[in-house]
VEXRO-710650 format. One line per field, with one value per residue (C-alpha): x, z, y; residue number from 0; residue in one letter. Coordinates in Angstrom, 3 decimals, always signed. Last residue first. Layout:
BEGIN
xx c(X  ...)
zz c(Z  ...)
yy c(Y  ...)
num c(NUM  ...)
residuo c(A  ...)
END
This chain:
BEGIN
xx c(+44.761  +47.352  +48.084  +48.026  +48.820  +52.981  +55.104  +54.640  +57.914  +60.117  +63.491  +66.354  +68.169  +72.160  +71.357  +74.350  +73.184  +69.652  +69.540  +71.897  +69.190  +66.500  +68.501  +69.187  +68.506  +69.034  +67.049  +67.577  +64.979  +62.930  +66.360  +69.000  +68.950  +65.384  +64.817  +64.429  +64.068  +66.004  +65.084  +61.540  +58.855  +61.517  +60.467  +57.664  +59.475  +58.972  +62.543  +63.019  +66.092  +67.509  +68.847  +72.559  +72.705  +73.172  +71.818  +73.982  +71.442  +67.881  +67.240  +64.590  +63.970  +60.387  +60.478  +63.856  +67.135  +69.694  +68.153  +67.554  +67.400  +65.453  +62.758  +62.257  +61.326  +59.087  +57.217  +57.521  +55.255  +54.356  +55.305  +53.603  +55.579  +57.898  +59.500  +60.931  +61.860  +59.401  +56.631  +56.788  +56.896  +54.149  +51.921  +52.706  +51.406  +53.460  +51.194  +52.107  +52.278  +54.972  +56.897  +58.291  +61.469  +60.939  +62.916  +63.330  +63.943  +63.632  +61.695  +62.253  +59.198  +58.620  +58.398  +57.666  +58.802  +60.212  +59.258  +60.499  +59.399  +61.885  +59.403  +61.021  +60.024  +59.344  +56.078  +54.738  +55.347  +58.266  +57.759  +60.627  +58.747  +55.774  +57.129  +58.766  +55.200  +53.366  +56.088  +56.199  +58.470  +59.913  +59.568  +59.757  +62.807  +64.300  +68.696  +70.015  +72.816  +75.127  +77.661  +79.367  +82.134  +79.083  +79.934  +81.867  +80.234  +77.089  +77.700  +79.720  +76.791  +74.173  +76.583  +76.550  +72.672  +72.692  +74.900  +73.203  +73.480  +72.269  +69.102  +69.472  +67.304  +63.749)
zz c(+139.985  +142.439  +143.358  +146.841  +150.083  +149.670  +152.398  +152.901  +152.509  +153.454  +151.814  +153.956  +152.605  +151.856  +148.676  +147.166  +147.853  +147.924  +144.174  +143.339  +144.649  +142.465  +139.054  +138.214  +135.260  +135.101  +134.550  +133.345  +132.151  +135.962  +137.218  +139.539  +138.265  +138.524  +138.985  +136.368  +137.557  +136.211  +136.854  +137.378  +140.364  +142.972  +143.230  +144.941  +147.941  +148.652  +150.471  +153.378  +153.302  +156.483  +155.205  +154.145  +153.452  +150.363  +148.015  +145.348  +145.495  +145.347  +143.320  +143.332  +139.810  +139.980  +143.109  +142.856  +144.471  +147.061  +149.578  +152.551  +151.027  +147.696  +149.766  +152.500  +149.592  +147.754  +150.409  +152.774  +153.276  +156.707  +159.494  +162.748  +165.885  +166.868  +164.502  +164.009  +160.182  +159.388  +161.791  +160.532  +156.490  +157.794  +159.270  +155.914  +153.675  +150.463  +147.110  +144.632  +140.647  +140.892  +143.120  +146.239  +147.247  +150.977  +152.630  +155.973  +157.558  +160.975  +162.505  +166.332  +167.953  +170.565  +167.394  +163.640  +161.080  +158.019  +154.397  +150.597  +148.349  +145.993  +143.196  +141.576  +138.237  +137.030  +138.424  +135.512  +132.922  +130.609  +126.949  +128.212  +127.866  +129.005  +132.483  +133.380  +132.640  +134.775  +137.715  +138.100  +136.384  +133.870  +131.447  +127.432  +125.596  +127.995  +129.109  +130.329  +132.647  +132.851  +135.067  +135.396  +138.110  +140.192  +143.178  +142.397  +138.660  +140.169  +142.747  +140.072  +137.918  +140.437  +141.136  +137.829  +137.241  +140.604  +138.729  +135.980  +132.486  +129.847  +128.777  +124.567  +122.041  +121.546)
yy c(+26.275  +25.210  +21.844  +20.598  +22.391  +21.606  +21.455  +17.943  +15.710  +17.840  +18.614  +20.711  +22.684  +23.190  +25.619  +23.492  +20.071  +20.191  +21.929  +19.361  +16.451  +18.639  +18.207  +21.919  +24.381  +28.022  +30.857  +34.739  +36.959  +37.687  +38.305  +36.720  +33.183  +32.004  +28.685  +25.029  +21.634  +18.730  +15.002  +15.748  +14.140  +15.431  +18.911  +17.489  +17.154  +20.736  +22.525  +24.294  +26.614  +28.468  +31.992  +32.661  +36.321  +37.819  +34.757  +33.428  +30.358  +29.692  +32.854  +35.503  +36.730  +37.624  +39.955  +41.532  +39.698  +40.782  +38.110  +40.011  +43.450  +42.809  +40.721  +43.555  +45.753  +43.084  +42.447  +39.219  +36.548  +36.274  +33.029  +33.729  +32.318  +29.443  +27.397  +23.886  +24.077  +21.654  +23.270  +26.288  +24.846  +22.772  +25.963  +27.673  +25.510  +26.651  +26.493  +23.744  +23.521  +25.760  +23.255  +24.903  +26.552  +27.990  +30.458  +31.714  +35.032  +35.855  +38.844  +39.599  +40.595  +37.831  +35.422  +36.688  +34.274  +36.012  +34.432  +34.397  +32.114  +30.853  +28.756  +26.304  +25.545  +21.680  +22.001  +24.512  +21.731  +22.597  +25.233  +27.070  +30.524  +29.153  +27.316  +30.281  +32.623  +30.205  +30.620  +33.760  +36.675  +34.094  +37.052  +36.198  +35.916  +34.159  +34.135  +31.022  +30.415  +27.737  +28.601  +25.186  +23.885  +23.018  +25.102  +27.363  +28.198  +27.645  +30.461  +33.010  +32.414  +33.194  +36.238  +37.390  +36.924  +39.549  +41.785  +42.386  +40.191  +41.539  +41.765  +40.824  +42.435  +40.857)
num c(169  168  167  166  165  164  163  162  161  160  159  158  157  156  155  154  153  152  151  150  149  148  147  146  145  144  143  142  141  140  139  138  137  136  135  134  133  132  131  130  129  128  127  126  125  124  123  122  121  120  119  118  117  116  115  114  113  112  111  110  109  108  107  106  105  104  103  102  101  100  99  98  97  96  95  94  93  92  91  90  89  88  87  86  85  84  83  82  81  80  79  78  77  76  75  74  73  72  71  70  69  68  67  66  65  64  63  62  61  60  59  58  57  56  55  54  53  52  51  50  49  48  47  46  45  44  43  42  41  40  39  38  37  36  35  34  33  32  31  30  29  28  27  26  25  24  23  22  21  20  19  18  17  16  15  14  13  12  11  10  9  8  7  6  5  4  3  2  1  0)
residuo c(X  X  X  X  X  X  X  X  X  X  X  X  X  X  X  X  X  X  X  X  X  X  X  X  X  X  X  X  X  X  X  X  X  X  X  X  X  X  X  X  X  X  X  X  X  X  X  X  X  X  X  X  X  X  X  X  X  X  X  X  X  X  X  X  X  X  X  X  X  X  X  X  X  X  X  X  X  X  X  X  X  X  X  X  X  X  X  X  X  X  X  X  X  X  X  X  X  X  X  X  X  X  X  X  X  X  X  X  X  X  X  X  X  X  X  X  X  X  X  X  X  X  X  X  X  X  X  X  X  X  X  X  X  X  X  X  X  X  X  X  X  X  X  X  X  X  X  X  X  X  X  X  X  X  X  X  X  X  X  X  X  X  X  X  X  X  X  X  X  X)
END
């Protein structure tokens, strides 16, 4: 397959880990890392070593807030603990991929942890924790990068919990 290259979203996750960990290393597929399954195939890893940048708003006395939560891809988000977790009021909805694009400046697929547009309150699964280096999307469903979890805390700034996950997926 011919090369991507790089847009400007995979730029700015560069930028951001260039900054912040004085290395940009970014890695381009050959195959999608659209969802998690198809991350963990192309780099030949065990589907919970990707991180999984799910993208919420809570709904409370009609205002709409944003929140994120990076989970395990072996684990599905329970979203009354990830409300709870980050002290919430309200109904917490996944968002679509429109509303995704414009809060976070990322495409479905390619949703980064970091280099996002706005800053956005960060929960983060515990799980994450069972590798030494865990692998998200870097600004496109082609491009990845690699992370030991306690960096990943560090520079996204969130917060870990110790139960955000519902169990393993199937």
């Amino acid at each position: 397959m011919a090369k991507i290259g790089k847009s400007d979203s995979v730029i700015r996750v560069e930028e951001f880990l260039r900054k912040e960990l004085a290395s940009s290393e970014v890695k381009e597929l050959q195959k999608t890392a659209r969802t998690a399954k198809d991350a963990a195939n192309s780099l030949n890893v065990c589907l919970g070593a990707i991180v999984k940048t799910l993208v919420f708003y809570c709904e409370h006395k009609g205002i709409r807030s944003p929140i994120i939560a990076l989970m395990s891809g072996d684990r599905t988000c329970d979203l009354d603990k990830l409300k709870d977790h980050l002290n919430l009021c309200g109904k917490i909805s996944q968002m679509d991929a429109f509303e995704v694009k414009k809060i976070t400046g990322f495409t479905i697929g390619g949703v980064s942890p970091i280099g996002l547009k706005n800053a956005l309150p960060i929960a983060i699964d515990e799980s994450l924790f069972r590798f030494d280096e865990v692998w998200c999307a870097a600004g496109h469903p082609f491009f990845v990068f690699h992370i030991p979890p306690g960096k990943l805390v560090q520079i996204t700034k969130g917060i870990v919990s110790p139960n955000l996950a519902i169990g393993k997926e199937n």
